[in-house]
N, CA, C and O of each residue as an XYZ file, in Angstrom:
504
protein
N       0.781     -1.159      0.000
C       0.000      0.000      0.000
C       0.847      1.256      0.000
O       0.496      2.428     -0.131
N       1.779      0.845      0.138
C       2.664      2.148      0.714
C       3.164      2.677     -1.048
O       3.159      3.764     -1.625
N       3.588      1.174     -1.478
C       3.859      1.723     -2.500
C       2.638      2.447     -3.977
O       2.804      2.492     -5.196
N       1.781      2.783     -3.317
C       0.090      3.248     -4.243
C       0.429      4.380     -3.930
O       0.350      5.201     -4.844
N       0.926      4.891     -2.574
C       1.192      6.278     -2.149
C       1.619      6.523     -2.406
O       1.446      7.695     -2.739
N       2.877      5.903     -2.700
C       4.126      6.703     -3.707
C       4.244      6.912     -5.167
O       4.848      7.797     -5.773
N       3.383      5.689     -5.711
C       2.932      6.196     -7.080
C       2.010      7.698     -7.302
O       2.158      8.779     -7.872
N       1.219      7.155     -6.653
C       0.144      8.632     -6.434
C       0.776     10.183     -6.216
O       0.470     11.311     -6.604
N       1.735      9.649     -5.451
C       2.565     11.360     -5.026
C       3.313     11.324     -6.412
O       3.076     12.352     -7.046
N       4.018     10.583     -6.970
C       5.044     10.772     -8.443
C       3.808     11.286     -9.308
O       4.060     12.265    -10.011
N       2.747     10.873     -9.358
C       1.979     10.966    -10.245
C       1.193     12.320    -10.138
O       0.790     13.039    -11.052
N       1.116     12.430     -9.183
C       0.397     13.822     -8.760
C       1.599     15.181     -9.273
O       1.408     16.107    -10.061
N       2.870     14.817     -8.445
C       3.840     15.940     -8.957
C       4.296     16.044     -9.826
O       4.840     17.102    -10.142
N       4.260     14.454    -10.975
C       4.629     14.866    -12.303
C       3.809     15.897    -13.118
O       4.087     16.872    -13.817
N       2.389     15.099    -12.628
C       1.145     16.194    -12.839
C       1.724     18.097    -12.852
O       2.024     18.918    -13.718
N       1.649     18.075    -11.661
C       2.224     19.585    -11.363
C       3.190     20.237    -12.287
O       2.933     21.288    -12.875
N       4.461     19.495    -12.415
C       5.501     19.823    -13.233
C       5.243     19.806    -14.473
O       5.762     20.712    -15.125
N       4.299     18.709    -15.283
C       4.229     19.127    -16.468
C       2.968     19.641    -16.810
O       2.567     19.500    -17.966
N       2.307     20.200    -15.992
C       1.367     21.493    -16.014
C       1.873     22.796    -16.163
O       1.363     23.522    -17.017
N       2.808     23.208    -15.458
C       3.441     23.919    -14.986
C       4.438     24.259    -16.184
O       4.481     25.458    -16.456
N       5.275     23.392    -16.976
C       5.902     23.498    -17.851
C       4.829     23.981    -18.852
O       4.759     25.170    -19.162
N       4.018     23.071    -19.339
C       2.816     23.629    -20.285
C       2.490     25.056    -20.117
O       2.884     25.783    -21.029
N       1.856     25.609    -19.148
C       1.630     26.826    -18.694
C       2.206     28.092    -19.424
O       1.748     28.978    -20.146
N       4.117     27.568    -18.597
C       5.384     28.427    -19.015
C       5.541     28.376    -20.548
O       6.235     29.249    -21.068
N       5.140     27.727    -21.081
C       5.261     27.559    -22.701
C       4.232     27.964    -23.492
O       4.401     28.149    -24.697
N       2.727     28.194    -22.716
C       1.887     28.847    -23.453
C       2.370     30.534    -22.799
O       2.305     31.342    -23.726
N       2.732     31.074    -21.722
C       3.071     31.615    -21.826
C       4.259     32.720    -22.220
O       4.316     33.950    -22.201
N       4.901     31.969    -22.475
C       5.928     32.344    -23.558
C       5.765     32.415    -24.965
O       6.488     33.086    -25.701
N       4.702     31.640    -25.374
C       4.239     31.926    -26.577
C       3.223     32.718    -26.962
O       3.024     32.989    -28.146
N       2.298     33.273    -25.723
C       2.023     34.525    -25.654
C       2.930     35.443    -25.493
O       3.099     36.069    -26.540
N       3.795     35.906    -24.363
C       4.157     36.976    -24.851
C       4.998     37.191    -26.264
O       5.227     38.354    -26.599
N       5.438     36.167    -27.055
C       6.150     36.473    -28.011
C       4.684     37.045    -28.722
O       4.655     38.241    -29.013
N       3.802     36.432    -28.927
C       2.933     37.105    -29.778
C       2.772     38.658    -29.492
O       2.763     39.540    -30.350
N       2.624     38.851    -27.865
C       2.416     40.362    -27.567
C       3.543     41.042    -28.111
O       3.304     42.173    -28.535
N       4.842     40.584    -28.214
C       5.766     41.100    -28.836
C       5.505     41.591    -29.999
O       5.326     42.807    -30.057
N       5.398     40.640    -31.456
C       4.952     40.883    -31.958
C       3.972     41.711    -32.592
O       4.013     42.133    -33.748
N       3.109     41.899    -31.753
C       1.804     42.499    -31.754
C       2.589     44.007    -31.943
O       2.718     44.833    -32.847
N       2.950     43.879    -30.791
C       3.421     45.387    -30.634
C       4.998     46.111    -31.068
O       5.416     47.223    -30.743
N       5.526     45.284    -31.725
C       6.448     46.063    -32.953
C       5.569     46.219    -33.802
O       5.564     47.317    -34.357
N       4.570     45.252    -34.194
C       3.563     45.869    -35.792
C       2.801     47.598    -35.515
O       2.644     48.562    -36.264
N       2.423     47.299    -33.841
C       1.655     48.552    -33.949
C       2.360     49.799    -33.464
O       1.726     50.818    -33.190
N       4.004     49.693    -33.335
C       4.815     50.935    -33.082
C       4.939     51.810    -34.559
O       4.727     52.969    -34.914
N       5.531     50.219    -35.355
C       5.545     50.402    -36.982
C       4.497     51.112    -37.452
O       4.721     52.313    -37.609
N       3.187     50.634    -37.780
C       1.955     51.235    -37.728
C       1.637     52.327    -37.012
O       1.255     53.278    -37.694
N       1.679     52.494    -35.783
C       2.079     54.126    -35.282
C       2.796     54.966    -36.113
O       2.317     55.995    -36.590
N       4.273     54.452    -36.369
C       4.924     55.356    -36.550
C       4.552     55.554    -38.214
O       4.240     56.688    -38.578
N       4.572     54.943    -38.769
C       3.378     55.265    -40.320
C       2.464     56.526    -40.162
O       2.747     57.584    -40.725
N       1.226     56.356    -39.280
C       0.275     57.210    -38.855
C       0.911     58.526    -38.490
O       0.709     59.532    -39.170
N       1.820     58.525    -37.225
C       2.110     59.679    -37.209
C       3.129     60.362    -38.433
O       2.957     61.579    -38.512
N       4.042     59.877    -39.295
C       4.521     60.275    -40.341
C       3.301     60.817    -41.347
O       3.246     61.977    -41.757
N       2.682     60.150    -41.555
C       1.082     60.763    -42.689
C       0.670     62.101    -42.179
O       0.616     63.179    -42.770
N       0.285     61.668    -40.478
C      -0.249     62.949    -40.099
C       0.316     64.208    -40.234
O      -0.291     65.277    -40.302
N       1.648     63.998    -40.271
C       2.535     65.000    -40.074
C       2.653     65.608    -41.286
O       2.566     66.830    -41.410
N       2.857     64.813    -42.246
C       3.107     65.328    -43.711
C       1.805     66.069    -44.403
O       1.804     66.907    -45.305
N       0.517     65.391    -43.568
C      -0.663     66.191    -44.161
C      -0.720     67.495    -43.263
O      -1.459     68.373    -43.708
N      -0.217     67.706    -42.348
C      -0.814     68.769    -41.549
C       0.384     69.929    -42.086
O       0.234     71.122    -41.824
N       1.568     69.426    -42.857
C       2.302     70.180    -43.338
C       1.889     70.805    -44.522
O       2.184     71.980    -44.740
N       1.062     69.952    -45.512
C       0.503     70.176    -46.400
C      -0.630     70.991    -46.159
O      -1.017     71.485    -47.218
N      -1.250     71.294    -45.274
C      -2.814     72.050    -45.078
C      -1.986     73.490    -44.248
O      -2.492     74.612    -44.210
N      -0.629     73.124    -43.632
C      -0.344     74.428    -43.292
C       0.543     75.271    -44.175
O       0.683     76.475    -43.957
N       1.208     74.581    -45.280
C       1.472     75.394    -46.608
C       0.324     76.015    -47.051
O       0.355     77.238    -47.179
N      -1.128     75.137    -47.422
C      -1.835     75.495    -48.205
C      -2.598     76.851    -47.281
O      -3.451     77.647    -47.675
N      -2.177     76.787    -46.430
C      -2.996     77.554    -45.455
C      -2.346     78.885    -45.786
O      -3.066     79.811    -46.161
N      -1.132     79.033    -45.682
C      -0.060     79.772    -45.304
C      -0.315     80.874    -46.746
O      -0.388     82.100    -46.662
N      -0.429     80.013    -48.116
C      -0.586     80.570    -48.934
C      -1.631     81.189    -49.511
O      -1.482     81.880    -50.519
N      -3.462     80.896    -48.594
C      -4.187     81.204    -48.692
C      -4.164     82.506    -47.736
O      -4.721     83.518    -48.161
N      -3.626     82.528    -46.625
C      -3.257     83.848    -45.800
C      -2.591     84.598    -46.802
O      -3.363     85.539    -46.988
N      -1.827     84.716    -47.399
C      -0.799     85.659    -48.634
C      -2.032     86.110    -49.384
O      -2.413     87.279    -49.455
N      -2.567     85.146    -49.891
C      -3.471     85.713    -51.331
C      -4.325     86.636    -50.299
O      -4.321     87.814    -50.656
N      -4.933     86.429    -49.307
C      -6.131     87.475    -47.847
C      -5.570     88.599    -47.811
O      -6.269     89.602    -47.661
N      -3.871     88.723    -47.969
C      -3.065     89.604    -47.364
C      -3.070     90.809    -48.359
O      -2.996     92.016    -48.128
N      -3.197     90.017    -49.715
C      -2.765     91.126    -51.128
C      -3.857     91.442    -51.420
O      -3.808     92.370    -52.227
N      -5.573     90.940    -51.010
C      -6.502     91.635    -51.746
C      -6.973     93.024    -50.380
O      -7.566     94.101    -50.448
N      -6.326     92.240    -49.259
C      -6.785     93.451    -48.355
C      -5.650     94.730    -48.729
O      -6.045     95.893    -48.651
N      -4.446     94.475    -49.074
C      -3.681     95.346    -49.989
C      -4.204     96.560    -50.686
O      -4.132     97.789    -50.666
N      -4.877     95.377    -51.433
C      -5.615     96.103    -52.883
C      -6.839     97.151    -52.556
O      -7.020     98.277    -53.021
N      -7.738     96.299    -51.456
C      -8.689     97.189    -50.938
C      -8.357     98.894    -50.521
O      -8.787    100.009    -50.814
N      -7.225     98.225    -49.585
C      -6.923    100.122    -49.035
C      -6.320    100.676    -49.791
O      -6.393    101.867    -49.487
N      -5.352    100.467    -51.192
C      -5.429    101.172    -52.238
C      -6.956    101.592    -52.867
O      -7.223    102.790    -52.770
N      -7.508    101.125    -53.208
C      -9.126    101.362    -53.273
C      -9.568    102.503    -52.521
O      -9.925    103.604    -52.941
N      -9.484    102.040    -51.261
C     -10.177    103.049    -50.363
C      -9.472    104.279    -50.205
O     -10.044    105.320    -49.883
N      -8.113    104.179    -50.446
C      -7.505    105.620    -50.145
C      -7.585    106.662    -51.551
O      -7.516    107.889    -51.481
N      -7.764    105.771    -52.989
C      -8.157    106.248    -53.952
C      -9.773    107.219    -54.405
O     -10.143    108.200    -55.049
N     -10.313    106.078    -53.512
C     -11.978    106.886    -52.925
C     -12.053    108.022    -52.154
O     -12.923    108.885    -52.271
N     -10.844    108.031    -51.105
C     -10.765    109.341    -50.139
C     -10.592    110.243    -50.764
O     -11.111    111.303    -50.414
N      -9.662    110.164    -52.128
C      -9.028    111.337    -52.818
C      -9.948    111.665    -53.228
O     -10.125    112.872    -53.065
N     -10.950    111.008    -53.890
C     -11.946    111.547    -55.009
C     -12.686    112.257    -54.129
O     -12.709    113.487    -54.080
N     -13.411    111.374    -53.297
C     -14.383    112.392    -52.314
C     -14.120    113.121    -51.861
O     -15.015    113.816    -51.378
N     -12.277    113.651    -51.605
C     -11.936    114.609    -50.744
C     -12.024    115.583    -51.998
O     -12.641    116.576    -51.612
N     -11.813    115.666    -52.798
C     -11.998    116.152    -54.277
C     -12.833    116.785    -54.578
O     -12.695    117.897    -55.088
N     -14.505    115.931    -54.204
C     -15.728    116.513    -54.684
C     -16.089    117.050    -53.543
O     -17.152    117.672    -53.552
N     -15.477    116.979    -52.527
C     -15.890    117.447    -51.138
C     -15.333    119.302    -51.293
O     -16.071    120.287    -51.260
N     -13.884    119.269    -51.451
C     -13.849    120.653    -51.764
C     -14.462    121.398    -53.014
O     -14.741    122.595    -52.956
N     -14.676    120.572    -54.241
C     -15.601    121.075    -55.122
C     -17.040    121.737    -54.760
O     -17.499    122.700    -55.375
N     -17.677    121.099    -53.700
C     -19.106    121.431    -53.510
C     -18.779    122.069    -52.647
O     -19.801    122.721    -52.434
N     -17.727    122.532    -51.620
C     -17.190    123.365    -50.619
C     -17.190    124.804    -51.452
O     -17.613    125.793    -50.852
N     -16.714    124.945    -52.852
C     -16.126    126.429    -53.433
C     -17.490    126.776    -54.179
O     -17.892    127.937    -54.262
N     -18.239    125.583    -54.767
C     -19.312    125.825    -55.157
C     -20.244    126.582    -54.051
O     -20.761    127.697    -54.130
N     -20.285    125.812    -53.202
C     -21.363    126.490    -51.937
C     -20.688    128.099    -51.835
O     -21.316    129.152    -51.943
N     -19.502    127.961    -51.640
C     -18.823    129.362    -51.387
C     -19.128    130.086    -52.335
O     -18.655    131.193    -52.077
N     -19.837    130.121    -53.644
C     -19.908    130.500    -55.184
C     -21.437    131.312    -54.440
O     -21.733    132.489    -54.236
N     -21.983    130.295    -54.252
C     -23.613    130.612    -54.319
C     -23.752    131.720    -52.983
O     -24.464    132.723    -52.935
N     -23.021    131.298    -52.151
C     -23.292    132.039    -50.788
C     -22.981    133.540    -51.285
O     -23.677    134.545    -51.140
N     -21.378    133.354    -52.090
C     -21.542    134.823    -52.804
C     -23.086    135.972    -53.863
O     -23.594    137.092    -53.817
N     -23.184    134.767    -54.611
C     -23.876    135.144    -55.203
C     -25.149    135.452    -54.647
O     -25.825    136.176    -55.378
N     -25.631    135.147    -53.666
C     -26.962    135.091    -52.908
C     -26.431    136.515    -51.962
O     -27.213    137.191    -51.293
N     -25.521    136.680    -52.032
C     -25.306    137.772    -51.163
C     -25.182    139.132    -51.885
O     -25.648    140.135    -51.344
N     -24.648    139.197    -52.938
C     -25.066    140.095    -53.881
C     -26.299    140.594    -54.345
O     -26.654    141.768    -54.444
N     -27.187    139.091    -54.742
C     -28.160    139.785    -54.747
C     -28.876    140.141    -53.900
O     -29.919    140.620    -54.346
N     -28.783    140.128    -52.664
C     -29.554    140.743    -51.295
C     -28.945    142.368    -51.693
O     -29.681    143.308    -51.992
N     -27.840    142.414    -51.636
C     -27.447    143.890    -51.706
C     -27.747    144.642    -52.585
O     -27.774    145.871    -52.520
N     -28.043    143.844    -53.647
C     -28.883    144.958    -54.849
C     -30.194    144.978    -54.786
O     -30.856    145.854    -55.343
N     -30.756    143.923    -54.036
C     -32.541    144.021    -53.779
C     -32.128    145.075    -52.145
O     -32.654    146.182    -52.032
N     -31.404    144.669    -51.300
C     -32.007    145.409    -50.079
C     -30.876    146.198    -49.853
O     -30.808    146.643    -48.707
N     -29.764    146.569    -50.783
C     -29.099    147.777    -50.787
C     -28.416    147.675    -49.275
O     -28.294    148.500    -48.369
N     -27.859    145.671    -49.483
C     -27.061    145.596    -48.164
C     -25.364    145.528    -48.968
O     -25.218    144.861    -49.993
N     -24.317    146.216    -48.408
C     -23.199    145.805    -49.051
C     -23.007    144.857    -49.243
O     -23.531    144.129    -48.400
N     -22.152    144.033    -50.425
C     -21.996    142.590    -50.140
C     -20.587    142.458    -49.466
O     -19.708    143.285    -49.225
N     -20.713    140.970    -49.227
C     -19.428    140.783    -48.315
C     -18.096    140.845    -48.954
O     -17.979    141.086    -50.155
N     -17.076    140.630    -48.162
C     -15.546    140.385    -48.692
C     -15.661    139.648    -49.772
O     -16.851    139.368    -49.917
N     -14.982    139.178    -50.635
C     -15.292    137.581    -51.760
C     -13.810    137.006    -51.017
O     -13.541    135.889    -51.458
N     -13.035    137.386    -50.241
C     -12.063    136.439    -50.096
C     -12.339    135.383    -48.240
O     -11.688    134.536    -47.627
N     -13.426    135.992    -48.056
C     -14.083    135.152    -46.832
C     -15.101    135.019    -47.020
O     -15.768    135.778    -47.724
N     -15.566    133.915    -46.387
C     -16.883    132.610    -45.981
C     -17.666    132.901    -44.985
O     -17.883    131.978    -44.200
N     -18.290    134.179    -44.724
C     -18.929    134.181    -42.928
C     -19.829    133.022    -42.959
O     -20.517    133.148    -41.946
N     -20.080    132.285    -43.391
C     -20.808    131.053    -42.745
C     -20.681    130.022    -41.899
O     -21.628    129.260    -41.707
């Protein structure tokens, strides 16, 4: 009987040991896979971030050059607008000497209807 016990214990701890070995060997053949796994997805990272990079370079050229073209029509505008100032500053003193024309003339004829002197012609009392 003694010797059933001792089979039983060999048998039990071989049990153990080559469980145990099994185990260590599936796990080792997992982590090689995690290995694996994860050089593909550094590689693959590093792909992704290279793309990203090259597109965001590309949208900030295109960007860069769409700011330039914003830059030259607002350019163009205040040439525009300072060309408009001239004119209006233009017709502004035009209707300024004109008014000064009429104010004369309206003042003359007061002085020949109501025999008021007329004014200076080289001042504006208005």
């Amino acid at each position: 009987m003694e010797l059933d016990v001792i089979i039983g214990l060999v048998t039990i701890w071989l049990t153990i040991v080559v469980a145990g070995l099994a185990a260590a060997a599936r796990t080792r053949k997992l982590e090689e896979k995690i290995d694996g796994t994860s050089g593909k997805l550094r590689v693959e990272i590093k792909g992704l971030r290279d793309e990203l990079r090259s597109e965001i370079g590309g949208v900030r050229d295109e960007l860069r050059g769409e700011i330039g073209g914003v830059r030259g029509e607002i350019g163009g505008v205040r040439g525009e607008i300072e060309n408009l100032r001239t004119e209006l500053g233009g017709r502004i003193d035009a209707v300024g000497a004109e008014l000064t024309r009429t104010r004369m003339a309206v003042a003359r004829l007061e002085g020949s209807v109501f025999g008021i002197a007329p004014p200076d012609t080289g001042t504006d009392t208005a």
